[in-house]
GUDOMI-320345 format. One record per residue: residue number from 1; x, y, z of N, C-alpha, C in turn. Coordinates in steps of 0.2 Angstrom, whole numbers, plus 5000, padded with zeros to 4 digits. Atoms other than C-alpha are relative to their C-alpha. Layout:
BEGIN
{votor NUM, {X, Y, Z}, {X, Y, Z}, {X, Y, Z}};
...
//
This chain:
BEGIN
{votor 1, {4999, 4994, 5005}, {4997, 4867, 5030}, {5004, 4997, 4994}};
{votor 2, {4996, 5000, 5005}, {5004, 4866, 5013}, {5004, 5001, 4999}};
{votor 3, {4994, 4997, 5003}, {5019, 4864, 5006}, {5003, 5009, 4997}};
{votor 4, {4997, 4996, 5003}, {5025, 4880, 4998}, {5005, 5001, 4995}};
{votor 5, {4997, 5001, 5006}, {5035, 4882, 4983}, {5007, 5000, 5002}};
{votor 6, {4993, 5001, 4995}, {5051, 4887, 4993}, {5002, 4997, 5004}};
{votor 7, {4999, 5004, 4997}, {5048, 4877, 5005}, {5002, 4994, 4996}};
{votor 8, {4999, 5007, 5005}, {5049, 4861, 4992}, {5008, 5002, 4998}};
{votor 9, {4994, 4999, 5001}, {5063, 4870, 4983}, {5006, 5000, 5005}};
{votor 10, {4993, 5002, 4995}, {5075, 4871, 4998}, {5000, 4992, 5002}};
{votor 11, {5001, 5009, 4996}, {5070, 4852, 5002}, {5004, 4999, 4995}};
{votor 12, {4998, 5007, 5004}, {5073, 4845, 4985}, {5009, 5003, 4998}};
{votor 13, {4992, 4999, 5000}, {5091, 4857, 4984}, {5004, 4997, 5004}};
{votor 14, {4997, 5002, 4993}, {5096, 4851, 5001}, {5001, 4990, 4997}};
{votor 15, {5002, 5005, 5002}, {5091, 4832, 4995}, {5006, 4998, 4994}};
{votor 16, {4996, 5000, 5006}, {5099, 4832, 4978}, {5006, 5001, 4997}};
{votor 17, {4992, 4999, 5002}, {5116, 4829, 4970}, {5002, 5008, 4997}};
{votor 18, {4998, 4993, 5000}, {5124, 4847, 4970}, {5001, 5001, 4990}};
{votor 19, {5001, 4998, 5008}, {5124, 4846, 4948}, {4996, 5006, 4996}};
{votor 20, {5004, 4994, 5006}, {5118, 4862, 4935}, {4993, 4996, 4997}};
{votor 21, {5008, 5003, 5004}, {5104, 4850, 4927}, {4996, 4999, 5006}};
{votor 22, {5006, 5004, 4995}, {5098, 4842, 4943}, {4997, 5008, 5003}};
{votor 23, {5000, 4992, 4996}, {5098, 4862, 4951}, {4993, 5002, 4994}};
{votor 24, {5005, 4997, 5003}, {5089, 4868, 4935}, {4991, 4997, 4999}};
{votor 25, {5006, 5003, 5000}, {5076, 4855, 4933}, {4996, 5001, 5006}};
{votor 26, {5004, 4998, 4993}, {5071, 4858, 4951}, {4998, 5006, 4999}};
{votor 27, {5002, 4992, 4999}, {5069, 4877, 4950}, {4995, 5000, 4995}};
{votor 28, {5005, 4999, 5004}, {5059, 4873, 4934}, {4993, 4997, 5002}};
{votor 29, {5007, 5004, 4993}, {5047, 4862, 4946}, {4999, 5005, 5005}};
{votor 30, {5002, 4995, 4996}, {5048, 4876, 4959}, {4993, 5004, 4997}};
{votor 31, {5003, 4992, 5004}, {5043, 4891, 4945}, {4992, 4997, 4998}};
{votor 32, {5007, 5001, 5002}, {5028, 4879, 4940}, {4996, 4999, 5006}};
{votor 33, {5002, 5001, 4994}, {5023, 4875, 4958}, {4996, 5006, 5003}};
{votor 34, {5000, 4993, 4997}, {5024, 4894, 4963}, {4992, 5001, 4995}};
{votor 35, {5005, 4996, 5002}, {5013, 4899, 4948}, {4992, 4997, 5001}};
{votor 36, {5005, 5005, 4998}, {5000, 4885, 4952}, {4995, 5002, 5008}};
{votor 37, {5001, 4998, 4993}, {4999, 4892, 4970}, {4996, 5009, 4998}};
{votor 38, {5003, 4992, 5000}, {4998, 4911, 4965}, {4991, 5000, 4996}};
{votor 39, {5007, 5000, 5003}, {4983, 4906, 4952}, {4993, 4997, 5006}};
{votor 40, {5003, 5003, 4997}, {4975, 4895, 4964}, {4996, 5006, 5007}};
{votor 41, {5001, 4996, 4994}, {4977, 4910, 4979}, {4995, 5006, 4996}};
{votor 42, {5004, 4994, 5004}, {4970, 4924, 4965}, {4991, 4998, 5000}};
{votor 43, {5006, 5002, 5002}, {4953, 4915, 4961}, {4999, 5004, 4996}};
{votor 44, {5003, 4997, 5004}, {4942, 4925, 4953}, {5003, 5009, 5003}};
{votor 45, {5001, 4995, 4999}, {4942, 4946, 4953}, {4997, 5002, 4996}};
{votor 46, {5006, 4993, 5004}, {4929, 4959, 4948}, {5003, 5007, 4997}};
{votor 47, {4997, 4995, 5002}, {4935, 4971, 4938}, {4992, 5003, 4994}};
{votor 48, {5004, 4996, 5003}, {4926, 4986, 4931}, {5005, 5004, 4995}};
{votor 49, {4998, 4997, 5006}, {4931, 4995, 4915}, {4994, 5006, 4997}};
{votor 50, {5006, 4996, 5002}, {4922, 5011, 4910}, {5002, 5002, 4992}};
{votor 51, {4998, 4999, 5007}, {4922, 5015, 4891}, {4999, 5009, 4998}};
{votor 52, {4999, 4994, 5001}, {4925, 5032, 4883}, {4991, 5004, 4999}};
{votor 53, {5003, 4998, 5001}, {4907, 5032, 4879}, {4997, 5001, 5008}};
{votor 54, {5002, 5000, 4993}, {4903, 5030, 4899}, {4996, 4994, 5003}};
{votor 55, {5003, 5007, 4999}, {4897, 5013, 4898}, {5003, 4996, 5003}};
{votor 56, {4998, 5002, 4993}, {4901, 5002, 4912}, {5001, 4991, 5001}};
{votor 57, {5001, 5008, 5001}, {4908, 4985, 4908}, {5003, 4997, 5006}};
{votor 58, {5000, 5004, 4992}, {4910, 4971, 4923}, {5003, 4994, 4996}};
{votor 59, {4997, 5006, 4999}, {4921, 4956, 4922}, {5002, 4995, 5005}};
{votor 60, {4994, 5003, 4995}, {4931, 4943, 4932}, {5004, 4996, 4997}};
{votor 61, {4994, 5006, 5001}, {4948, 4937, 4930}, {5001, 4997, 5004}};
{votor 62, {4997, 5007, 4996}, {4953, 4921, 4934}, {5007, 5001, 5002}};
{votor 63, {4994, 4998, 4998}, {4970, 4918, 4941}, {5004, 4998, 4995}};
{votor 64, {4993, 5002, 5008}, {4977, 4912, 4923}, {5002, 5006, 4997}};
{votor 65, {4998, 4992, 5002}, {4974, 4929, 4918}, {5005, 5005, 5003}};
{votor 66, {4996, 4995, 4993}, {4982, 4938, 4933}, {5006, 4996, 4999}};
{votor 67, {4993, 5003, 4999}, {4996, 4926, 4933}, {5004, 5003, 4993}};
{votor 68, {4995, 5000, 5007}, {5000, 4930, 4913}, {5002, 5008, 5002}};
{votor 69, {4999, 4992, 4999}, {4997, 4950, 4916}, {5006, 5001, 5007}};
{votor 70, {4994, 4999, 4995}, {5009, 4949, 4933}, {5007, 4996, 4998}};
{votor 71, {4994, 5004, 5001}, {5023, 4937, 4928}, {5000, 4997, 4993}};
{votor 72, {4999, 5003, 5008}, {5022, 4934, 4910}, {4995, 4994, 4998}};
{votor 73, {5005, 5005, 5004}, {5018, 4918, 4899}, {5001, 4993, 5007}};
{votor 74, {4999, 5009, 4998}, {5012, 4901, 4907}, {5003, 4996, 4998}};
//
C-alpha cells in the first residue's frame, strides 16, 4: 500500500527537529503530496453541460482541473 500524505507527514514531524522552518517546509511537502494523490485518484470525469439553446456539450476533466476548482491554485 502507499504511503499517504499524513501518513508521511506524521513520520517526517515525529522524525525531525521540533523547529517552525523544518515544520513548515514539511507541511509544504505534505500539501504537495496530498494534491498529487487527489489528482492522480480523480482521473478523468465526464461532464455534461447543456446550453441555453439545448445543445448538449460533453467533456472530461482531468484531475488538475478538479484539484484547481476544489482546493484552489496548484
Amino acid at each position: 500500500m502507499n504511503e499517504t500524505a499524513v501518513d508521511w507527514l506524521f513520520q517526517k514531524l515525529w522524525d525531525n527537529p521540533k523547529d517552525k522552518l523544518t515544520w513548515y517546509k514539511i507541511l509544504i511537502d505534505a500539501k504537495e503530496m496530498e494534491r498529487k494523490q487527489i489528482v492522480e485518484a480523480h482521473g478523468y470525469q465526464r461532464n455534461t453541460t447543456i446550453k441555453a439553446n439545448g445543445d448538449i456539450l460533453l467533456y472530461l476533466k482531468n484531475g488538475e482541473e478538479y484539484y484547481r476548482e476544489n482546493y484552489g491554485k496548484i
